[in-house]
C-alpha positions, 0 to 999 in steps of 0.5 A: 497497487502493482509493483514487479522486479524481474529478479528471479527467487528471494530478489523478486518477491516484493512486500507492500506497507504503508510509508505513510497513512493518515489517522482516518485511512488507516482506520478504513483501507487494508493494504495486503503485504503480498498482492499489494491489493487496497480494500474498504474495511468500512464504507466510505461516509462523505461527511468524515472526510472527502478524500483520503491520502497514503503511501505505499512502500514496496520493498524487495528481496534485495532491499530495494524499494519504492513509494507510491502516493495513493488518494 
């Protein structure tokens, strides 16, 4: 997940975190706070579940935010 702010210093820097995340995502997708980046911390096994559903907050400096949905 990419999320930019054109404000300069402390406003610009954004923080990425789950609003919302199932039992079973949060068990096996890691969100980096700084890059935003979403990585498998286990191999996906078809037969626990055929999707999976989150949603990502960005927040920034200033206290300005944004959500994301993510399947």
């Amino acid at each position: 997940v990419t999320a930019t702010d054109a404000d300069e210093g402390l406003n610009g820097n954004v923080k990425y975190s789950y609003q919302t995340a199932s039992v079973k995502a949060s068990k096996i997708i890691h969100l980096d706070a700084e890059t935003g980046a979403i990585t498998l911390m286990h191999n996906l096994d078809f037969e626990e579940g055929n999707s999976y559903e989150l949603e990502v907050q960005v927040r920034d400096g200033g206290d300005l935010s944004d959500i994301a949905k993510v399947v």
